[in-house]
C-alpha positions in Angstrom: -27.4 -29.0 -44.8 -27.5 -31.2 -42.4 -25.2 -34.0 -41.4 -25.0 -38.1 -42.9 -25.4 -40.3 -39.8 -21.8 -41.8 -40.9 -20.2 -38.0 -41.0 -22.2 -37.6 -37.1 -20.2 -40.6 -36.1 -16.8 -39.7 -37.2 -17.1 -36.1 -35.6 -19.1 -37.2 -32.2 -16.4 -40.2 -31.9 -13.4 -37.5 -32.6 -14.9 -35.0 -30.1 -15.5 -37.9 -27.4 -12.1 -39.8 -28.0 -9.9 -36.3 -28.0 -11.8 -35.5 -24.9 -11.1 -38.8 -23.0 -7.6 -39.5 -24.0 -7.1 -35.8 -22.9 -8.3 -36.9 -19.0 -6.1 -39.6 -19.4 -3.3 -37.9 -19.6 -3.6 -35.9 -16.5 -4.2 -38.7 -14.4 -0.9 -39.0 -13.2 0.3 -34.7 -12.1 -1.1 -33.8 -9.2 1.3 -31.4 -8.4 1.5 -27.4 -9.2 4.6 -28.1 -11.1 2.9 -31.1 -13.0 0.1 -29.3 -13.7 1.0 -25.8 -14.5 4.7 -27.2 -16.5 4.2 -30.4 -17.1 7.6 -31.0 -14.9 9.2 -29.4 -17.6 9.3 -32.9 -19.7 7.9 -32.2 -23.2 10.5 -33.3 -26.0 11.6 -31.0 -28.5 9.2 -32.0 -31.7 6.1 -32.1 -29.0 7.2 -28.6 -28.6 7.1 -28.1 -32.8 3.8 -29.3 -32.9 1.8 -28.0 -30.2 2.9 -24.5 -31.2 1.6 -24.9 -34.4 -1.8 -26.3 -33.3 -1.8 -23.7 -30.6 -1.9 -20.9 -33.1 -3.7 -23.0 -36.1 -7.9 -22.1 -35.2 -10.5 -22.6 -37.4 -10.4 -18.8 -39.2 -6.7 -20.1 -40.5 -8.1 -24.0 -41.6 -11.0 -21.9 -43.8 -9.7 -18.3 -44.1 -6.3 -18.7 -46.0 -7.5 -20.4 -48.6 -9.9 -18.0 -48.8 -7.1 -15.7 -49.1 -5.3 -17.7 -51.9 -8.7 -17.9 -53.4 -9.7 -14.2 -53.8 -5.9 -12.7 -54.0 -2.7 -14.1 -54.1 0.3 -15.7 -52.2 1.6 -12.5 -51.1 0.3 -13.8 -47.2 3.2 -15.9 -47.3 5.7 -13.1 -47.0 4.4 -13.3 -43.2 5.8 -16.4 -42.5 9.1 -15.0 -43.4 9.0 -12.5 -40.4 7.6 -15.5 -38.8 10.8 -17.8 -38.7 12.7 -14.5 -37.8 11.0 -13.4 -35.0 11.0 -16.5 -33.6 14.7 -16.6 -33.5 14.9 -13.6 -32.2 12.8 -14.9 -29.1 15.2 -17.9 -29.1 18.1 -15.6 -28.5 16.8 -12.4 -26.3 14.0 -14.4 -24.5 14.1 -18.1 -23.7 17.7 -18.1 -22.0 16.0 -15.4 -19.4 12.7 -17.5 -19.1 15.1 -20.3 -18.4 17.2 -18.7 -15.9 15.8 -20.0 -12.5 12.2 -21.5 -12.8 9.0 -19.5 -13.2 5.5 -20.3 -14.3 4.5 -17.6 -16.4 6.1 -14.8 -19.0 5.0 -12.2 -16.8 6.9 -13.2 -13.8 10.0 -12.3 -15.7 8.9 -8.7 -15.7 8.0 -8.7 -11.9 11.8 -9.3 -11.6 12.9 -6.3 -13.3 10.1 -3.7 -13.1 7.9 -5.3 -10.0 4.5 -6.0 -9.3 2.8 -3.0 -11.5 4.4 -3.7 -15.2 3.8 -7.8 -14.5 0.1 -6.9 -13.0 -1.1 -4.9 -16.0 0.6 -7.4 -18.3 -1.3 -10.3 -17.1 -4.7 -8.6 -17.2 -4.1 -7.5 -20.9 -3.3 -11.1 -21.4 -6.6 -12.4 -19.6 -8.7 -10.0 -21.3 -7.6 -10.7 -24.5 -7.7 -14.2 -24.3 -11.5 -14.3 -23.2 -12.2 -12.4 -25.9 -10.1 -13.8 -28.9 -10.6 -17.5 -27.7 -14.7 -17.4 -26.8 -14.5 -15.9 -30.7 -12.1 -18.6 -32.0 -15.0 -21.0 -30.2 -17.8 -19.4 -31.5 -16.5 -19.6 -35.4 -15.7 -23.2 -34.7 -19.4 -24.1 -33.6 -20.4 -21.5 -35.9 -19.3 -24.3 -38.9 -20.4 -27.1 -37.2 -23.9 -25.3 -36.7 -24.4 -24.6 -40.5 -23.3 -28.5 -41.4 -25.3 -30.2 -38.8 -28.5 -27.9 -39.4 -28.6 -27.4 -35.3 -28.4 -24.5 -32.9 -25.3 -23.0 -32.9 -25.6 -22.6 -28.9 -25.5 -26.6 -28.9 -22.2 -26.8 -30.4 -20.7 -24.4 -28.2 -21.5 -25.8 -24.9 -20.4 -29.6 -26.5 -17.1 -27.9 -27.5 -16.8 -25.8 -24.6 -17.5 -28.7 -21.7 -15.2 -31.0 -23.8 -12.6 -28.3 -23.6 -13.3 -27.3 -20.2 -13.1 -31.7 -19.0 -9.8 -32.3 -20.3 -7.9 -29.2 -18.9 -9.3 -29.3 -15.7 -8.5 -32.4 -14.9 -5.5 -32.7 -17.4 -3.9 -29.6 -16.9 -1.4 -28.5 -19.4 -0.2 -32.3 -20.6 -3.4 -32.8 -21.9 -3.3 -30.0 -23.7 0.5 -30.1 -24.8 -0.3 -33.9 -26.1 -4.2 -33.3 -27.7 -3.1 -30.2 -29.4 -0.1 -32.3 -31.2 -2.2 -35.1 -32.6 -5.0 -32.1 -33.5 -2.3 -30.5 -35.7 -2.3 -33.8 -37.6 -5.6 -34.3 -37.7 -6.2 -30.5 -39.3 -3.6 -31.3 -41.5 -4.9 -34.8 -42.8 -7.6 -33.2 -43.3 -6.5 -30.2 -45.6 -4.7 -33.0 -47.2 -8.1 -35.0 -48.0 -10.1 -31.6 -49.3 -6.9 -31.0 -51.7 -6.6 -35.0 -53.1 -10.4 -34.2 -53.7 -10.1 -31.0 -55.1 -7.1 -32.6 -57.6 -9.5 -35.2 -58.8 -12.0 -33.1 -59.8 -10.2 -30.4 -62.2 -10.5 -30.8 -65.6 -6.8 -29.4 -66.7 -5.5 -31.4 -63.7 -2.6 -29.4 -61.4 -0.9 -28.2 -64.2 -3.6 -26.7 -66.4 -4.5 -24.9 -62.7 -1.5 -23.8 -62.0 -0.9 -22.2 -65.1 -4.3 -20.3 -65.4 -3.7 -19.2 -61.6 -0.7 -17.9 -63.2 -1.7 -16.7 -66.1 -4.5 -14.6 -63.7 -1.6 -13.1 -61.1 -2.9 -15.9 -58.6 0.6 -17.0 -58.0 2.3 -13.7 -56.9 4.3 -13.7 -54.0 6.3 -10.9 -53.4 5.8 -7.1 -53.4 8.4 -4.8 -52.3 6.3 -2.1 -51.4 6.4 0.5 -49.1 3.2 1.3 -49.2 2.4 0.8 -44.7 -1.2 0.7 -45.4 -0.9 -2.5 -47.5 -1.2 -5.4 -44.8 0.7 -8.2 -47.3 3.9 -7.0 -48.4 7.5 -8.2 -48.1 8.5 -5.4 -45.6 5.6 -5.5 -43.7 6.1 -9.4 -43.6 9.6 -9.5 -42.6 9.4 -6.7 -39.8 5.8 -6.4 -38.7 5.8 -10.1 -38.8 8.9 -10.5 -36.4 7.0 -7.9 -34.0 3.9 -9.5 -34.0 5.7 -13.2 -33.1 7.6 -11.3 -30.4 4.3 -10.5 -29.3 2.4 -14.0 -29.9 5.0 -16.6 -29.2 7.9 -14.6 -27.1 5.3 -12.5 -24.0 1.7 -14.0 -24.1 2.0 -16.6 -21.9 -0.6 -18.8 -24.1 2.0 -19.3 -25.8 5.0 -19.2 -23.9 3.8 -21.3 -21.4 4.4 -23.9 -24.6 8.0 -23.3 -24.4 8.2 -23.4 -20.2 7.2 -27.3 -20.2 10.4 -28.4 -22.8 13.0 -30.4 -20.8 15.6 -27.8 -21.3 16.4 -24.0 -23.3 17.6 -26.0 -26.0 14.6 -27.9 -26.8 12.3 -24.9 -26.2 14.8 -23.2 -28.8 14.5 -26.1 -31.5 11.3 -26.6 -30.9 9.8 -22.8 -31.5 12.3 -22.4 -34.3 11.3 -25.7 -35.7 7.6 -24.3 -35.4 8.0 -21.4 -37.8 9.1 -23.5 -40.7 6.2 -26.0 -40.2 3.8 -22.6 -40.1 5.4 -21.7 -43.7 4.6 -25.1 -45.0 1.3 -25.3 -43.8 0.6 -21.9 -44.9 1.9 -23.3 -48.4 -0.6 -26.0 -48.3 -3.8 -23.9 -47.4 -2.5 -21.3 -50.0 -2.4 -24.1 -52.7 -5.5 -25.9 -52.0 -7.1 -21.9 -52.1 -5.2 -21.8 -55.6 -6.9 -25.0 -56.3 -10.0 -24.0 -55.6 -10.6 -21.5 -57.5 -9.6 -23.6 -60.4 -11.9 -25.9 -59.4 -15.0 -23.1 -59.8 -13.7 -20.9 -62.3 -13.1 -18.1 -60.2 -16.6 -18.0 -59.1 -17.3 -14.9 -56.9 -18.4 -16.0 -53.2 -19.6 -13.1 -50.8 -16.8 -14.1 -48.6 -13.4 -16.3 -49.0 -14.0 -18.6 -45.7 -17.1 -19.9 -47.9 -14.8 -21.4 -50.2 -13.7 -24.5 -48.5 -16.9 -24.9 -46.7 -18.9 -25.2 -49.6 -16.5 -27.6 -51.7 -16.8 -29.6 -48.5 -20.4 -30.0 -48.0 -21.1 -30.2 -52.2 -18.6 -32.6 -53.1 -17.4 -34.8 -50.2 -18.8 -38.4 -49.2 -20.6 -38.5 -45.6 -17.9 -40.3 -44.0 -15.3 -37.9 -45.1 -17.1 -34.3 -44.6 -17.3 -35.8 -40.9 -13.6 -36.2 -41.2 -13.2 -32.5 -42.3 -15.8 -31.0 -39.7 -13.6 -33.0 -37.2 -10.2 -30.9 -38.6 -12.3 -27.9 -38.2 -12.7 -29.2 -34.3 -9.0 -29.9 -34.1 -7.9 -26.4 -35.5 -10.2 -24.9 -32.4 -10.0 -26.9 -29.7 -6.5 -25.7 -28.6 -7.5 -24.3 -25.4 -5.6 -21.3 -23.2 -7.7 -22.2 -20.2 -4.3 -23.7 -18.8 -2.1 -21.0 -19.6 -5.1 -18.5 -18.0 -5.4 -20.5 -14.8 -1.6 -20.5 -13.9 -1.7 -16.4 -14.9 -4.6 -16.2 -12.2 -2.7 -18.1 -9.8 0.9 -17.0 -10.2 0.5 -13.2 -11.2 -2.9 -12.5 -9.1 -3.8 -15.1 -6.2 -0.4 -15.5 -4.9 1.1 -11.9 -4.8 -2.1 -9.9 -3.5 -4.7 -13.2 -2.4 -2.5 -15.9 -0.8 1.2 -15.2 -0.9 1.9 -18.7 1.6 -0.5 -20.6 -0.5 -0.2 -24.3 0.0 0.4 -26.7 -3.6 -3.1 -27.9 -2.9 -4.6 -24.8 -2.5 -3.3 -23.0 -5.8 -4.2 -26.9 -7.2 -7.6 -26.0 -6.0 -7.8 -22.6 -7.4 -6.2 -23.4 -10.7 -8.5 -26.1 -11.7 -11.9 -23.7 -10.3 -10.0 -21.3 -12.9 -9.5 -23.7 -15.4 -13.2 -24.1 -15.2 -14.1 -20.1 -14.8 -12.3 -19.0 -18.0 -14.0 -21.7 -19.8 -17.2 -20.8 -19.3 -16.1 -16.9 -19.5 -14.9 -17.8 -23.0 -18.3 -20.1 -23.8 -20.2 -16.6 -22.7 -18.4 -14.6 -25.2 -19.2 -17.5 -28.2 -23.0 -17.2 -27.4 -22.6 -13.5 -27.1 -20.5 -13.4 -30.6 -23.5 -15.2 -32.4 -25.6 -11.3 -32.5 -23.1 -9.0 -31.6 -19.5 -10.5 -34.0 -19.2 -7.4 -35.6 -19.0 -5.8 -32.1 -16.8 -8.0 -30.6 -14.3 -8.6 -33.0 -14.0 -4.4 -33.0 -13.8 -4.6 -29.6 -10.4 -7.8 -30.3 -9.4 -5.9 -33.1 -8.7 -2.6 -30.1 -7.1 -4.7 -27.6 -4.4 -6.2 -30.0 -3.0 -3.0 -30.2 -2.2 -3.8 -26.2 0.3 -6.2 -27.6 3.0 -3.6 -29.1 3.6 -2.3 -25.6 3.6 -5.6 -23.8 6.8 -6.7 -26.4 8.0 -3.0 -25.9 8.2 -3.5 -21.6 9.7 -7.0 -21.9 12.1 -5.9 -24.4 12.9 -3.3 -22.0 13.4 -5.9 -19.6 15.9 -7.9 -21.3 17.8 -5.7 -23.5 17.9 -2.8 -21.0 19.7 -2.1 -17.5 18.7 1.6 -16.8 15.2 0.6 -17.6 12.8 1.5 -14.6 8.8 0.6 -13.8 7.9 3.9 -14.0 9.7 4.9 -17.6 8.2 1.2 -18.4 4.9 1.7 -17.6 4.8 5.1 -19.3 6.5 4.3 -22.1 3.6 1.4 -22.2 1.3 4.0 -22.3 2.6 6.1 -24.9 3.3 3.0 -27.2 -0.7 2.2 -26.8 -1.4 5.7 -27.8 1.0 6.2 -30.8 -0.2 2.7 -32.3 -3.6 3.9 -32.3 -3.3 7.0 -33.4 -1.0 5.2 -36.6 -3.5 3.1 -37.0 -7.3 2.6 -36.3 -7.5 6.3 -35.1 -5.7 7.9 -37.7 -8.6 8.9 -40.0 -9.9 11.0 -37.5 -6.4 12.4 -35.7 -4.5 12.5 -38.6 -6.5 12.6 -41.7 -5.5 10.2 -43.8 -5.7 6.4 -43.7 -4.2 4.4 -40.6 -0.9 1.6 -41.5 -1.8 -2.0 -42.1 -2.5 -4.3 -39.1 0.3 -5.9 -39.4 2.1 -3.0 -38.4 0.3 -2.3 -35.2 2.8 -4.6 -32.8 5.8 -3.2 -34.2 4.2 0.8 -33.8 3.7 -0.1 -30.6 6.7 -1.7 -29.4 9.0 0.8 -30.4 7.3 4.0 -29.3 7.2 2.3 -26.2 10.9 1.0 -26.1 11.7 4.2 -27.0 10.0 6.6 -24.2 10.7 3.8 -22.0 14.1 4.4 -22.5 14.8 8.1 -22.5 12.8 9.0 -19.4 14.3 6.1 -17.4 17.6 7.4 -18.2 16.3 10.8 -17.7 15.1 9.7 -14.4 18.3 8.2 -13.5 19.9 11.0 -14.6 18.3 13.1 -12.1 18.9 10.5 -9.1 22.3 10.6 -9.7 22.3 14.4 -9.3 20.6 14.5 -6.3 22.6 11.9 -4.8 25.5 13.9 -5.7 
């Protein structure tokens, strides 16, 4: 297909306007504080929205529906452990990133376990963000590429640069404010697809409804405890609380959204806020799925991201499939280049580089870092177009790092006799045990490995719990000799 001159405006004048008004923003913080926290003065519902754009990309805008489409509701029961874990890291986590002022998640853990925990931390963090960002680029362009009938390299570098332009010289305001008025633009235009999608059923919602119904389309629940079932209530609730501990509460991509609030309490109503406006959106991309496959009589596609795609491009006016491929933009173009710049700055260049660095000399490395990890994560979206399978193996290996990051920080916070040492090898025994449980366990253990959403909260506790007893057994021992 390629694109109507009117649907080539709308999406070149979105890409171009969300790009300017980005550099606009930034052209008042010149400091490391402005640029890095945004003087801690983002408002409470700015804090709501950003977070949901920040973890909204284009696999969620086409793949849940997809889900809805081919299966059921029972991806819902995730948001459940959503909303909990998020209060969770609004009661063991926020107060202690608000005590004092620091600039990224992983300086809390340089001040209970030193440099090595925060060090190794920050490098998972920087890895993984490469990786899982230059893919979240690459299945952006990848969209735009198939609708415009052009290279898929040329969307990537145009959504790269314009990512790249309005961090550097924006810095994390322009990315706190673009990323809330991208949630609403993703939003609208789910919103469009499903007023579209409504006209053109025959039965109308209800007659839908009911044969979704009728089908098991509808089901929500499942009380299960089957572990190698990714979608069930249990694994919702629980692995879903882990794996926000891990998202929203220690990867600074993230938490670096709840550093720039004007005070604990907003950061707290803001992220708490967040998980209920994940459960409705969820809702809403679930339904239009639903919808959907009303709409095409349960018609067998080879995979459910094609779904919403296709509808798009067979049934929508120019002017308004420009509109949609501009949502897709919006769900992608939530960049971590900010977040991965301070990281480089605050947990690398100043401890071992720099430690009396000027303000304009970490100004001047953030925004060459700003501009490094941009075109790091452009590499990894051309590299993605031959070798996806590979590279999402390669993603799919590094989450498991996450478990034992939440596993050390909850160390940190719920934990006195904790120590670096215990920490760091509790880290590595949670990394083992949550592979072994899961991607490895058809080879070490025979039998089929738990669900991924299981893998955070594996993790987390083997390494909470080694963590714990050999820093008590180490104290322990201290404590004798010293007597």
């Amino acid at each position: 297909m390629k694109l109507p001159l009117s649907a080539l405006v709308v999406l070149v004048g979105y890409v171009v306007g969300i790009t300017a008004f980005g550099t606009w923003l930034g052209r008042r913080g010149r400091s490391v504080r402005d640029y890095f926290l945004a003087a801690r003065s983002v408002p409470w519902w700015a804090i709501a929205t950003c977070i949901v754009a920040t973890e909204t990309s284009t696999l969620t805008f086409v793949g849940v529906p997809g889900i809805a489409y081919r299966g059921n509701w029972a991806f819902l029961q995730l948001a459940l452990g959503y909303v909990v874990g998020r209060l969770l890291i609004a009661v063991l986590f926020i107060p202690a990133y608000f005590r004092g002022e620091i600039y990224t998640s992983y300086e809390l853990l340089q001040r209970r376990f030193g440099g090595a925990v925060r060090t190794v931390s920050a490098a998972i963090f920087l890895l993984y963000r490469t990786l899982g960002d230059g893919i979240r680029l690459h299945a952006a362009a990848l969209v735009l590429a198939v609708a415009a009938g052009i290279p898929e390299w040329w969307c990537i570098a145009v959504l790269g640069v314009a990512m790249i332009l309005y961090t550097e010289e924006g810095g994390v305001v322009a990315t706190i404010w673009t990323d809330s008025i991208q949630m609403f633009v993703y939003l609208a235009g789910a919103i469009v697809c499903l007023v579209f999608v409504i006209h053109r059923l025959p039965a109308g919602v209800g007659g839908a409804l009911a044969a979704a119904s009728a089908a098991g389309k509808l089901a929500l629940f499942d009380f299960s405890l089957d572990f190698r079932v990714p979608f069930t209530f249990w694994a919702g609730l629980v692995g879903g609380s882990f794996l926000t501990l891990a998202t929203h509460g220690t990867d600074h991509y993230l938490v670096q959204r709840l550093l720039v609030a004007r005070s604990q309490k907003d950061a707290s109503a803001g992220l708490v806020l967040s998980g209920f406006l994940v459960m409705m959106q969820f809702a809403l991309f679930l339904f239009l799925g639903t919808l959907l496959w009303a709409h095409y009589g349960g018609q067998v596609f080879a995979r459910g991201e094609e779904v919403l795609p296709t509808f798009v491009s067979q049934q929508l006016p120019g002017g308004w499939t420009g509109f949609i491929l501009a949502a897709v933009v919006a769900a992608a173009l939530s960049p971590s280049l900010n977040s991965m710049a301070s990281t480089t700055v605050r947990d690398f260049y100043l401890p071992y580089v720099r430690p009396g660095a000027t303000e304009a000399q970490q100004m001047r490395v953030g925004r060459a870092f700003t501009v490094i990890w941009g075109l790091a994560q452009i590499a990894v979206a051309v590299a993605a177009q031959n070798m996806t399978s590979a590279l999402e193996g390669g993603l799919a290996a590094l989450s498991y790092a996450s478990g034992p990051t939440v596993g050390a920080f909850l160390l940190g916070v719920l934990s006195r006799r904790a120590n670096s040492l215990g920490t760091m090898i509790g880290m590595i025994a949670g990394l083992s045990v949550s592979l072994i449980a899961g991607m490895l366990a058809p080879y070490v253990l025979h039998t089929q490995g738990v669900a991924w959403t299981w893998n955070v909260a594996v993790g987390a506790t083997a390494t909470f719990a080694v963590g714990m007893i050999l820093s008590t057994v180490r104290r322990r021992q201290a404590e004798r000799s010293a007597a």
